[in-house]
DSSP file (Angstrom, degrees, kcal/mol; ACC not computed):
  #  RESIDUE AA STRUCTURE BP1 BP2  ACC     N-H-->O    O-->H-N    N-H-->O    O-->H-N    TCO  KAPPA ALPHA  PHI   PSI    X-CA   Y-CA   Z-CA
    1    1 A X     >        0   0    0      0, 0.0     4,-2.0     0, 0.0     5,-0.1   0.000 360.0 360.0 360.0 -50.8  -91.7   31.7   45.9
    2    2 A X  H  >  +     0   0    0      2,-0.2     4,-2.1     1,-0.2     5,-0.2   0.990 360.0  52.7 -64.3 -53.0  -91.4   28.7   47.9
    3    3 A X  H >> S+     0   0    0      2,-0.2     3,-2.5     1,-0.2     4,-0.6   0.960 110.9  54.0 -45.5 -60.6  -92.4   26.2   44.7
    4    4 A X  H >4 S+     0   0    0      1,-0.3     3,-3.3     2,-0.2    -1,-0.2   0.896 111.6  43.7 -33.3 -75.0  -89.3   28.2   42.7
    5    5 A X  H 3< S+     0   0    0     -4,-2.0     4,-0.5     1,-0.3    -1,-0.3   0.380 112.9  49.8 -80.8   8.9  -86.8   27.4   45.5
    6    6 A X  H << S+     0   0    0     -3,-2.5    -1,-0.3    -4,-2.1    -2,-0.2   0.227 109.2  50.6-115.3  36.1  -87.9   23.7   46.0
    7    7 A X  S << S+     0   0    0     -3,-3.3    -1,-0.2    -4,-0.6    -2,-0.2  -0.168 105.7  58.3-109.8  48.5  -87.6   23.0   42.6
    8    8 A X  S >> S+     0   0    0     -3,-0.2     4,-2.2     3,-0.0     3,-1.8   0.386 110.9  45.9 -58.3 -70.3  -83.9   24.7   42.7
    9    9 A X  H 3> S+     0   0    0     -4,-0.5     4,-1.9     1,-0.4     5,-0.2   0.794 111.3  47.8 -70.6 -31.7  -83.1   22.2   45.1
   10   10 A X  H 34 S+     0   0    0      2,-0.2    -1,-0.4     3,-0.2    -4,-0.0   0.080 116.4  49.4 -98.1  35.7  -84.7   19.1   43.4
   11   11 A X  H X> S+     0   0    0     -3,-1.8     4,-1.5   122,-0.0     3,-1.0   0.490 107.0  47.4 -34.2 -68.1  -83.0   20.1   40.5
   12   12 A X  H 3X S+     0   0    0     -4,-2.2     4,-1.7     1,-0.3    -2,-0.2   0.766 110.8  54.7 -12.9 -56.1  -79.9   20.6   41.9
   13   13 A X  H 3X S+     0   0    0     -4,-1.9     4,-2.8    -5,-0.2    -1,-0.3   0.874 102.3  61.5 -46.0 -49.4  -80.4   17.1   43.6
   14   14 A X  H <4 S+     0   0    0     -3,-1.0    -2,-0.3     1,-0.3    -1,-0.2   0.953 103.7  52.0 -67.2 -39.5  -81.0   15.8   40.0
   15   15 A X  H >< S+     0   0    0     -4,-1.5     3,-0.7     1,-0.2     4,-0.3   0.810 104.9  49.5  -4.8 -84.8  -77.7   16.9   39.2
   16   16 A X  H 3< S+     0   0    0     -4,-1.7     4,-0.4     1,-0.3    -1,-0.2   0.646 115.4  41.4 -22.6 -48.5  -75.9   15.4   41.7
   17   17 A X  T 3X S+     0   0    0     -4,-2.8     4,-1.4     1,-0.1    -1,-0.3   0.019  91.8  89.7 -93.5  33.8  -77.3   12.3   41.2
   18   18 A X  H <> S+     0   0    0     -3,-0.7     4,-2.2     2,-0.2     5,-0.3   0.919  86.0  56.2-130.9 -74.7  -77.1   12.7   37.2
   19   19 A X  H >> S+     0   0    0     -4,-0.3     4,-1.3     1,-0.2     3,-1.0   0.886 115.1  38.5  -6.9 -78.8  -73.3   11.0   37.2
   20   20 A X  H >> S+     0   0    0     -4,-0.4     3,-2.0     1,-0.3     4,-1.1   0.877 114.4  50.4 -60.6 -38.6  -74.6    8.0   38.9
   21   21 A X  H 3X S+     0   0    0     -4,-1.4     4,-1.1     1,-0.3    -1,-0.3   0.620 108.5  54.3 -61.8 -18.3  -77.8    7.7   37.2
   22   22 A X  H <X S+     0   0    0     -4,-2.2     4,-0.7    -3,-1.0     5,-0.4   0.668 108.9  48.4 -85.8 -17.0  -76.1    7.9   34.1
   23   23 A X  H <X S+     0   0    0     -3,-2.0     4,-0.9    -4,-1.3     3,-0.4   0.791 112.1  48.8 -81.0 -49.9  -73.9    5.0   35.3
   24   24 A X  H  < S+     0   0    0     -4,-1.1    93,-0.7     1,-0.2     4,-0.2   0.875 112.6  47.5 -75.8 -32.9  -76.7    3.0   36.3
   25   25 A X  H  < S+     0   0    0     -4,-1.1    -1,-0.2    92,-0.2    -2,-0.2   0.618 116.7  40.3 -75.6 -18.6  -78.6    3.6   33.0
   26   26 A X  H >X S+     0   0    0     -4,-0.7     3,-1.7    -3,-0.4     2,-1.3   0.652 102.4  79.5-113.9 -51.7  -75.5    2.8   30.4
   27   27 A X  T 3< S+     0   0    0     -4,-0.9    89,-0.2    -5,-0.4    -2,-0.1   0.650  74.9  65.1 -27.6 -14.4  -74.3   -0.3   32.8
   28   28 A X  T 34 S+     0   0    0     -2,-1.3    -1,-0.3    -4,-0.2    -2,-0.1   0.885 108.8  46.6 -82.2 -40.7  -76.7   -2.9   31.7
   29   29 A X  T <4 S+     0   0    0     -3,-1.7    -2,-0.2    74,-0.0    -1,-0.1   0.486  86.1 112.9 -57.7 -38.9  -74.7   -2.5   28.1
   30   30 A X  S  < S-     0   0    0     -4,-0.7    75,-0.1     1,-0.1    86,-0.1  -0.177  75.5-110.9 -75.8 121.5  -71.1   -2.6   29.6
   31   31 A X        -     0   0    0     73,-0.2    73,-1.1    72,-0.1     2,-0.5  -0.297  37.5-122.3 -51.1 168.0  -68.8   -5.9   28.7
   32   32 A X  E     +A  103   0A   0     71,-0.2    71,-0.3    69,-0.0     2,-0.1  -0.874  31.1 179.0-122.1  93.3  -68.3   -8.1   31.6
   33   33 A X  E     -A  102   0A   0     69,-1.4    69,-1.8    -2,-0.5    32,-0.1  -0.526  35.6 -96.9 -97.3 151.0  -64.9   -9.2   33.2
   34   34 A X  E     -A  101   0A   0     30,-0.2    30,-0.5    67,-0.2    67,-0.2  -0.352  43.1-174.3 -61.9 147.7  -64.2  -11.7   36.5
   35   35 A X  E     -AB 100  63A   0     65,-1.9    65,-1.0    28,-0.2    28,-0.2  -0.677  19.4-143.8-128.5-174.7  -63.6   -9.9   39.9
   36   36 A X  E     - B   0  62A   0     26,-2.0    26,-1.2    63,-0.2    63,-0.1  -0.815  17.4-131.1-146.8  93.7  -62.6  -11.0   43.0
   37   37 A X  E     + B   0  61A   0     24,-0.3    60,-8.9    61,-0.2    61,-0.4  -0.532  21.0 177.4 -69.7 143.6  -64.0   -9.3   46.4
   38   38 A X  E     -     0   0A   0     22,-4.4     2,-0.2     1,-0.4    23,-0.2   0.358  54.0 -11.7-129.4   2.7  -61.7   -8.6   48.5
   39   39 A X  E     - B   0  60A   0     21,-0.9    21,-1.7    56,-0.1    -1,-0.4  -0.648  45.2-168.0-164.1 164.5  -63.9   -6.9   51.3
   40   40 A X  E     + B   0  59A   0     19,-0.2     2,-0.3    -2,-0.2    19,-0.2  -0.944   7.2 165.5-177.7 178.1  -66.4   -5.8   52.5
   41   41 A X  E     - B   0  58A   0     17,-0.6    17,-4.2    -2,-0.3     2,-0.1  -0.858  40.2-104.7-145.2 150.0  -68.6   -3.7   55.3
   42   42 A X  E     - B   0  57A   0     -2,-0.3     2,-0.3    15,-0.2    15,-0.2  -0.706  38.7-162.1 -87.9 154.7  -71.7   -2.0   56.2
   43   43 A X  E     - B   0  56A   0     13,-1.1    13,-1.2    -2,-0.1     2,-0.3  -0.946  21.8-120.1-139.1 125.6  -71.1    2.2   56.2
   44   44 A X  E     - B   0  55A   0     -2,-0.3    11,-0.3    11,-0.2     3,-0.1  -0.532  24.3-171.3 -68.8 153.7  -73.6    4.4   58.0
   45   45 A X  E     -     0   0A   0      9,-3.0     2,-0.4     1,-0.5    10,-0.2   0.597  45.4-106.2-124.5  -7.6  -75.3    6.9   55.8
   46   46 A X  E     - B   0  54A   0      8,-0.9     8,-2.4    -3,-0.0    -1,-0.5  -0.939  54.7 -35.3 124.1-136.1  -76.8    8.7   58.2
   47   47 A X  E     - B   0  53A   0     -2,-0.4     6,-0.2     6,-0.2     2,-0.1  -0.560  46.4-127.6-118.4 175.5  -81.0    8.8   59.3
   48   48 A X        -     0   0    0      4,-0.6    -1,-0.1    -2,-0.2     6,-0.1  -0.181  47.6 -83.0 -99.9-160.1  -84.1    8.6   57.4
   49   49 A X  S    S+     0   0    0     -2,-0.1    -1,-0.1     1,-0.1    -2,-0.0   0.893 136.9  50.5 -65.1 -55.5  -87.1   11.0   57.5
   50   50 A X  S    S-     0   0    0      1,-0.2    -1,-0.1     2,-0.1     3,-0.1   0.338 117.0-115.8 -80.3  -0.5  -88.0    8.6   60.8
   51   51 A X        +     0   0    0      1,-0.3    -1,-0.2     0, 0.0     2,-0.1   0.212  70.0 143.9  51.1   5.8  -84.7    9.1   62.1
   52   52 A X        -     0   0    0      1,-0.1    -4,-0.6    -5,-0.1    -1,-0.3  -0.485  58.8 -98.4 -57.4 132.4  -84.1    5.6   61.8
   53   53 A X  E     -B   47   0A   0     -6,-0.2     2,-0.2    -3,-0.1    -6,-0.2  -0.212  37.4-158.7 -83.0 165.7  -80.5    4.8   60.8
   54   54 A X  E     +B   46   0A   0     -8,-2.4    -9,-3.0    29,-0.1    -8,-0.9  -0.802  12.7 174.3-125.4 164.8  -79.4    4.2   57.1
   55   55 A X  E     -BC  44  82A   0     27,-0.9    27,-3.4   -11,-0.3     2,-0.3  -0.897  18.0-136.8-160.6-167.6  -76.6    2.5   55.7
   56   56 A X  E     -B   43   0A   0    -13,-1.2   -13,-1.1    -2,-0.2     2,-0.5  -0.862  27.2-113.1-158.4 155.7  -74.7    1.1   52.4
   57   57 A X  E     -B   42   0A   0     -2,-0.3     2,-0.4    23,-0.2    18,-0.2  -0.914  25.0-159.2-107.7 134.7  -73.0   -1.7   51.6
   58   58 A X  E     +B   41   0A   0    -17,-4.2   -17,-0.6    -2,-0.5     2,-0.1  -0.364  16.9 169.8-126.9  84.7  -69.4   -1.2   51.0
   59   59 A X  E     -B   40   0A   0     -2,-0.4     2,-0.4   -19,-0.2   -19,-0.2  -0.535  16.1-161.7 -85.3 142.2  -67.4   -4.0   48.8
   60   60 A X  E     +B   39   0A   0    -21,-1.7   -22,-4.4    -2,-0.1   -21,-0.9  -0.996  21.4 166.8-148.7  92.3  -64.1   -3.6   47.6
   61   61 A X  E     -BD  37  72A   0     11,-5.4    11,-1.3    -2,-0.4     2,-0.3  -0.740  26.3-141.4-133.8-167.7  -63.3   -6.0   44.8
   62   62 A X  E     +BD  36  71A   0    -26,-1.2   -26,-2.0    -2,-0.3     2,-0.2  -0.944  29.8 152.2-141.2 140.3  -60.3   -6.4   42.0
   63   63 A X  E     -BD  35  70A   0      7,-0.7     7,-3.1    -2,-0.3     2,-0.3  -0.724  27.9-130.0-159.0 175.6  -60.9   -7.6   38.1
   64   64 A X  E     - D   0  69A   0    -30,-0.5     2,-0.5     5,-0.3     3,-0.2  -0.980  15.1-163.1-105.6 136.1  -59.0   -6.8   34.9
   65   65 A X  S    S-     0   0    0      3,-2.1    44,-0.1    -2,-0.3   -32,-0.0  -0.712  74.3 -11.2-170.1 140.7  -58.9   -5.8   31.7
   66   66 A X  S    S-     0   0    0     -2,-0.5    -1,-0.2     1,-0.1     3,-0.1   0.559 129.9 -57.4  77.3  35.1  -56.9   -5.7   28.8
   67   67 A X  S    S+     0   0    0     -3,-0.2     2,-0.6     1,-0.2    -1,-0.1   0.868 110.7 120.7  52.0  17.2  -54.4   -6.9   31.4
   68   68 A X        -     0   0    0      2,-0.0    -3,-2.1     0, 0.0    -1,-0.2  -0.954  60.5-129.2-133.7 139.8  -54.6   -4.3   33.5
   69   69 A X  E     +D   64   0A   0     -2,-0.6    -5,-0.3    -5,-0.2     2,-0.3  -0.350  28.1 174.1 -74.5 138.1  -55.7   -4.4   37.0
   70   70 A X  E     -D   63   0A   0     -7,-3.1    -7,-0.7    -2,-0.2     2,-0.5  -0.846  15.5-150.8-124.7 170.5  -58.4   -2.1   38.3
   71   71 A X  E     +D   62   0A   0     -2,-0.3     2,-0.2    -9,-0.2    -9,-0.2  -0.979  19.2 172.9-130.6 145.9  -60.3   -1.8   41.9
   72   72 A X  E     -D   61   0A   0    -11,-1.3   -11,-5.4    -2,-0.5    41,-0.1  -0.972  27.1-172.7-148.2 169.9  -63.6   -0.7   42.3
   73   73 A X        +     0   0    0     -2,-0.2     2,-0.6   -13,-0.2   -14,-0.1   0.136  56.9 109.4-152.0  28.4  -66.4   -0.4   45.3
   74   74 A X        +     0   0    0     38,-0.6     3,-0.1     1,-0.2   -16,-0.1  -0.921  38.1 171.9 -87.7 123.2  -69.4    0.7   43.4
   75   75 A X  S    S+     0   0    0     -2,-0.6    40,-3.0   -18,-0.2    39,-2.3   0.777  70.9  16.5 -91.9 -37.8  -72.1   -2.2   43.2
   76   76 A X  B    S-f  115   0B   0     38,-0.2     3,-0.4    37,-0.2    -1,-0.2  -0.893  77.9-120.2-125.2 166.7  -74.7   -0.6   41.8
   77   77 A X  S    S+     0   0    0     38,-0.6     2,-0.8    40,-0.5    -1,-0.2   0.974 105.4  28.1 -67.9 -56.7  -75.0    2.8   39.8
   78   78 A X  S    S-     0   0    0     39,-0.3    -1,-0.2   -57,-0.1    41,-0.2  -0.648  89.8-146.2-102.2  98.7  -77.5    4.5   42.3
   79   79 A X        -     0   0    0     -2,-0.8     2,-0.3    -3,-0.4   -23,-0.0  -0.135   4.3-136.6 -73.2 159.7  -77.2    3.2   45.6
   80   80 A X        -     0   0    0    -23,-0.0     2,-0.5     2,-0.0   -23,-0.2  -0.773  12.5-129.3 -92.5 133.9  -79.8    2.7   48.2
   81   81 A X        -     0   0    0     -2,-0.3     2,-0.3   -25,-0.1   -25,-0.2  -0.814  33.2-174.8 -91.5 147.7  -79.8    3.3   51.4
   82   82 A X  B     -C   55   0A   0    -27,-3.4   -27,-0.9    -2,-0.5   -37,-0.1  -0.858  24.0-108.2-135.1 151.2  -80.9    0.3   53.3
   83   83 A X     >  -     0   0    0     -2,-0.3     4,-1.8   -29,-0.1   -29,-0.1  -0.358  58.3 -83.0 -82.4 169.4  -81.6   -0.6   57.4
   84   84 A X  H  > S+     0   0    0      1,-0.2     4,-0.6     2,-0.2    -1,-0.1   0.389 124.8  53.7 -18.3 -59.8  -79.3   -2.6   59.1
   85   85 A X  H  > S+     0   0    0      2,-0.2     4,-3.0     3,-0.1     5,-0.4   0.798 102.0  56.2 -31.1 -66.0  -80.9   -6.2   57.6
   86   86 A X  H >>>S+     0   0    0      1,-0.3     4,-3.4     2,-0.2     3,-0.9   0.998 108.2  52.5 -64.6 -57.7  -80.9   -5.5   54.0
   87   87 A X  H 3<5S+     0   0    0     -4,-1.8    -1,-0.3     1,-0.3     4,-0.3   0.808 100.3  49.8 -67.3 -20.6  -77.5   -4.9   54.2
   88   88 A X  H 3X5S+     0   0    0     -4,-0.6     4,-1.5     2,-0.2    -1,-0.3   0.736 111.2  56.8 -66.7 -18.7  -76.3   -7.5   55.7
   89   89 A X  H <X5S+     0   0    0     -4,-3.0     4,-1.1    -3,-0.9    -2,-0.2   0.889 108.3  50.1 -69.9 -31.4  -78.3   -9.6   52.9
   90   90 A X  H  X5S+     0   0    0     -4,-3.4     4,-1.0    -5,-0.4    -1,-0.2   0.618 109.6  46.6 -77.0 -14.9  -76.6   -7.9   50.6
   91   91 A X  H  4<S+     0   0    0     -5,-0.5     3,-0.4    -4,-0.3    -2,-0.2   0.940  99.4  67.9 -88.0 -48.6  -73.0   -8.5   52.1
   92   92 A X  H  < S+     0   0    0     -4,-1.5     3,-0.2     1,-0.2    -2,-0.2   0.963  97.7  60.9 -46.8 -70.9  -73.8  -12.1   52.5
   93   93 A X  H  < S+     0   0    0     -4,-1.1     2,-0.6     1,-0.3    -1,-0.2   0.903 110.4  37.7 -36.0 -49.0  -73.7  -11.9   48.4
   94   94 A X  S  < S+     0   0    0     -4,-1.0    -1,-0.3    -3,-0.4     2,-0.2  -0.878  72.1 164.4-134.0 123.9  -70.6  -10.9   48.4
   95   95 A X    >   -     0   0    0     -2,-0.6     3,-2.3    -3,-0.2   -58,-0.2  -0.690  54.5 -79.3-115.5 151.1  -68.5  -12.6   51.0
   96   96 A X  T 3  S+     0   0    0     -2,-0.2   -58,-0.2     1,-0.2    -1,-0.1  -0.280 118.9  30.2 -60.6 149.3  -64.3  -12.2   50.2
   97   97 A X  T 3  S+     0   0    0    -60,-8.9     2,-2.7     1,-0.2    -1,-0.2   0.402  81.2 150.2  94.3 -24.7  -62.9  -14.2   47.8
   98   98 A X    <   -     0   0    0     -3,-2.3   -61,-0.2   -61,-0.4    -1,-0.2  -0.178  45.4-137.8 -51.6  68.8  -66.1  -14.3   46.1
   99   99 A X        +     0   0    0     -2,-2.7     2,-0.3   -63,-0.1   -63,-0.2   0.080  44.0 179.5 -22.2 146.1  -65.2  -14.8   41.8
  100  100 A X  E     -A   35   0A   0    -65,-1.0   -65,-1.9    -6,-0.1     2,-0.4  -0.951  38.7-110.2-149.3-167.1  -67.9  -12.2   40.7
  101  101 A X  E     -A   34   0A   0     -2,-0.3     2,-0.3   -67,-0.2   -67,-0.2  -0.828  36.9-172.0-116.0 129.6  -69.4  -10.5   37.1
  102  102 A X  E     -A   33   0A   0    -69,-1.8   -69,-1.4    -2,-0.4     2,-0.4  -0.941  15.3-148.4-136.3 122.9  -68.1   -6.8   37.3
  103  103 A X  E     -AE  32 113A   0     10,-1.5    10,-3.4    -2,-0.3   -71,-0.2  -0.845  20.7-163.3 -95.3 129.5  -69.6   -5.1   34.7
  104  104 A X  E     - E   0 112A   0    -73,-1.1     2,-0.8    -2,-0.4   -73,-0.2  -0.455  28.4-111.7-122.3 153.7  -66.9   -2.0   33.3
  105  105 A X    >   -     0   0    0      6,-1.2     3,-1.5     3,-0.5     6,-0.3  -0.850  23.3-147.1 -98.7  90.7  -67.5    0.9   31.3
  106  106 A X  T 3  S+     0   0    0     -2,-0.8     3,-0.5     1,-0.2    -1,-0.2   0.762 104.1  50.3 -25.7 -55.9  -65.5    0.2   27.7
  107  107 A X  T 3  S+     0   0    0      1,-0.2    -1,-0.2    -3,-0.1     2,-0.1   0.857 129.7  12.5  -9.8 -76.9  -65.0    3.7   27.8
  108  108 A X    X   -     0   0    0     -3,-1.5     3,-3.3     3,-0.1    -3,-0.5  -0.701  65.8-169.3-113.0  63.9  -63.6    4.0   31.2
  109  109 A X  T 3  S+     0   0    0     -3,-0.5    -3,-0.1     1,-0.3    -2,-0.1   0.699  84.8  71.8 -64.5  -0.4  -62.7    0.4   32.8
  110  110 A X  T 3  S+     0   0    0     -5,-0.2     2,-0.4     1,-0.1    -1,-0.3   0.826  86.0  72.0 -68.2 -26.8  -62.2    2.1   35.9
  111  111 A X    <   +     0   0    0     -3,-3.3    -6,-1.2    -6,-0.3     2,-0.3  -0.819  66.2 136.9 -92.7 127.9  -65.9    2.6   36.3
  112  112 A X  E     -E  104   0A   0     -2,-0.4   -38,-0.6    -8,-0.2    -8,-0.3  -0.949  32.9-154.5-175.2 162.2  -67.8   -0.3   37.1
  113  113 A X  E     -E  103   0A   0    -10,-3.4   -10,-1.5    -2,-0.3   -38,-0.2  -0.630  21.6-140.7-129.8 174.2  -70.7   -2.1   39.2
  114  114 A X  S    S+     0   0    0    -39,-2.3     2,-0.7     1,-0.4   -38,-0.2   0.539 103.6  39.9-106.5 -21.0  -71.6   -5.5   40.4
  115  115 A X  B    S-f   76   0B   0    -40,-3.0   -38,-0.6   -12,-0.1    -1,-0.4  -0.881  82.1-163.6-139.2 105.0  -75.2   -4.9   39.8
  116  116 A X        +     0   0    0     -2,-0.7   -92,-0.1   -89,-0.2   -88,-0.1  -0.096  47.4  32.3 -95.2-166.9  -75.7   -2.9   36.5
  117  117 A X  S    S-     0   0    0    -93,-0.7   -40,-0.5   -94,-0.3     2,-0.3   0.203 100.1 -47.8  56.0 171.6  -79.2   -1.0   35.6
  118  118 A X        -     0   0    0    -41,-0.1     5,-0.1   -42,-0.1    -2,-0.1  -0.493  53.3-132.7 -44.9 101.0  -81.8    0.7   37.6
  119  119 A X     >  -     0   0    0     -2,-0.3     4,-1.1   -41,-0.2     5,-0.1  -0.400  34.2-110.0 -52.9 170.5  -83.2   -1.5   41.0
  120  120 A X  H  > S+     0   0    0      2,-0.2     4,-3.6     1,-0.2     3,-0.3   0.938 113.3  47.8 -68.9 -52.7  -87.0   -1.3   41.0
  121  121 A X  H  > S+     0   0    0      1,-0.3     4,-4.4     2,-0.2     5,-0.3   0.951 107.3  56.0 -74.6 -43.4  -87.5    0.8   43.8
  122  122 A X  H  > S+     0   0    0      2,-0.2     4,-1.5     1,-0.2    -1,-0.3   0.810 104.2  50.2 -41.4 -39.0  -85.1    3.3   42.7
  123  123 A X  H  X S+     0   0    0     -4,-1.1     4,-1.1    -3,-0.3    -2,-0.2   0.823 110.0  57.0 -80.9 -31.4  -86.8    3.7   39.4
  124  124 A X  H >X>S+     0   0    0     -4,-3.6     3,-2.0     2,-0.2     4,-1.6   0.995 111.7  44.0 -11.0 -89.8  -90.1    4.2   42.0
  125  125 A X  H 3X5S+     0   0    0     -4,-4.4     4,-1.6     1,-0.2    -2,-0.2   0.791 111.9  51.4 -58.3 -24.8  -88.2    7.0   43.6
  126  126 A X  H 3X5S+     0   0    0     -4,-1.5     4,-0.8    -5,-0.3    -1,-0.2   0.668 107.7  47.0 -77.7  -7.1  -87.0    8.4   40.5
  127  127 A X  H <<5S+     0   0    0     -3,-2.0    -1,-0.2    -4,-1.1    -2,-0.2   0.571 116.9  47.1 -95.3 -23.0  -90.4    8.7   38.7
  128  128 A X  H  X5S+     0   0    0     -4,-1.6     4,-2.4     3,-0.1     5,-0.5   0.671 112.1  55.3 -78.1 -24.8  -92.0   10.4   42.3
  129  129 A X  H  <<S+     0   0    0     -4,-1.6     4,-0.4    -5,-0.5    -2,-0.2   0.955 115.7  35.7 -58.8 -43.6  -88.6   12.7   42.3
  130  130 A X  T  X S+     0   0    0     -4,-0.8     4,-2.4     2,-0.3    -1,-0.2   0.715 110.3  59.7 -91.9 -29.3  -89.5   14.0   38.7
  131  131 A X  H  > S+     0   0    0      1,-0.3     4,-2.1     2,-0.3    -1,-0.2   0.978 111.9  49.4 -66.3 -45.2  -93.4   14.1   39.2
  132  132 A X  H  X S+     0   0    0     -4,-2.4     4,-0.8     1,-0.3     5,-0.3   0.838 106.2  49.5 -75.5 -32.4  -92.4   16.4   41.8
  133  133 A X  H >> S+     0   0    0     -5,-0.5     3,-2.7    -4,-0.4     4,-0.9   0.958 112.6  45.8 -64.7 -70.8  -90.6   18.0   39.9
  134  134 A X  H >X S+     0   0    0     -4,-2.4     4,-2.5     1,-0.3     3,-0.6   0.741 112.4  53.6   6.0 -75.1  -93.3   18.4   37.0
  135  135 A X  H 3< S+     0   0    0     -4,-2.1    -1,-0.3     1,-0.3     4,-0.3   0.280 105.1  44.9 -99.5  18.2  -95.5   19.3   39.1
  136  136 A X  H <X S+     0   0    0     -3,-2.7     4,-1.4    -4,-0.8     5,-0.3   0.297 116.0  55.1 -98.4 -14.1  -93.8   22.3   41.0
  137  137 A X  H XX S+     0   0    0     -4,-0.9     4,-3.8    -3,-0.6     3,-1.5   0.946 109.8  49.2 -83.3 -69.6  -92.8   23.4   37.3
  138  138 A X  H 3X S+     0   0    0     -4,-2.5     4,-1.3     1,-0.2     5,-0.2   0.895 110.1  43.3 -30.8 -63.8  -96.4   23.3   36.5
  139  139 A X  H 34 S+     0   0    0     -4,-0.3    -1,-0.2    -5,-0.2    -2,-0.2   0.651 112.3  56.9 -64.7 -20.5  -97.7   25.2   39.3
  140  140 A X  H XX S+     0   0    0     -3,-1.5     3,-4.6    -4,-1.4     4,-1.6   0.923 110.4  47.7 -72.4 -69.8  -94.7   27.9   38.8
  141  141 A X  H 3X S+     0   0    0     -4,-3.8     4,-2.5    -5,-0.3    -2,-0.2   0.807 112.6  46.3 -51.6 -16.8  -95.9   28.3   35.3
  142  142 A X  H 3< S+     0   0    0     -4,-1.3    -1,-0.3    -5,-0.4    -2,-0.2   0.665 105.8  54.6 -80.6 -26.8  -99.4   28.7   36.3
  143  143 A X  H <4 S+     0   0    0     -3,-4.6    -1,-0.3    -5,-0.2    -2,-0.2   0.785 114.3  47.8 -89.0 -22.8  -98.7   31.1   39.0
  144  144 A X  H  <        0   0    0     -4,-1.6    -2,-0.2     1,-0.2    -3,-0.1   0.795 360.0 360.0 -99.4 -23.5  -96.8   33.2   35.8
  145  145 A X     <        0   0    0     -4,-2.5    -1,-0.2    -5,-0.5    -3,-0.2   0.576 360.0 360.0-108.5 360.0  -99.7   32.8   33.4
């Protein structure tokens, strides 16, 4: 019973995240127009496991295309959350006023990141997310057969 209802919930979680991941996965592909940041700030995201706090970086930048202007504040498709440090290294990247590559969804030019594809450690967490998954799916079937 308990295996059923935490693979509900990490399914349900895959969901969720299933937009963005799909964003991070098609983004590598995506034409590439100039931007401009025009700010940004560290966001609290809340705690860790450890209770340690987490946070996001949150940039706010302008590009065009096809002569129309869009704004966006996604940098990457699945964001991290990251202590205090990392984000400021990551802010530091993009300072205002910074020209940058914003990669757009042809589709959709409204959607778009500064940092397309997967990060490393993200594709980490998503390959333990799924093992778990797999292996609560497994153990369900096992308990049925």
């Amino acid at each position: 019973m308990a295996s059923a209802l935490a693979l509900v919930f990490l399914l349900g979680g895959l969901l969720l995240m299933a937009p963005r991941l799909r964003i991070a996965l098609r983004s590598p592909g995506w034409p590439q127009a100039a931007g401009t940041v025009v700010t940004g700030c560290s966001v609290y995201a809340g705690s860790n496991d450890s209770g340690e706090p987490t946070y996001d970086a949150a940039v706010v930048y302008r590009y065009s295309v096809a002569g129309r202007e869009y704004q966006s504040s996604m940098i990457e498709g699945m964001p991290l959350l990251l202590d205090a440090a990392q984000v400021e290294r990551k802010l530091r990247r993009y300072p205002p006023g910074r020209i940058v590559c914003v990669y757009y969804d042809p589709a959709c030019p409204a959607t778009a990141v500064l940092e397309p594809g997967l990060a490393r450690f993200a594709i980490i967490a998503l390959a333990v997310y799924l093992g778990v998954c797999v292996l609560l799916v497994a153990q369900l079937l096992g308990m049925l057969g």
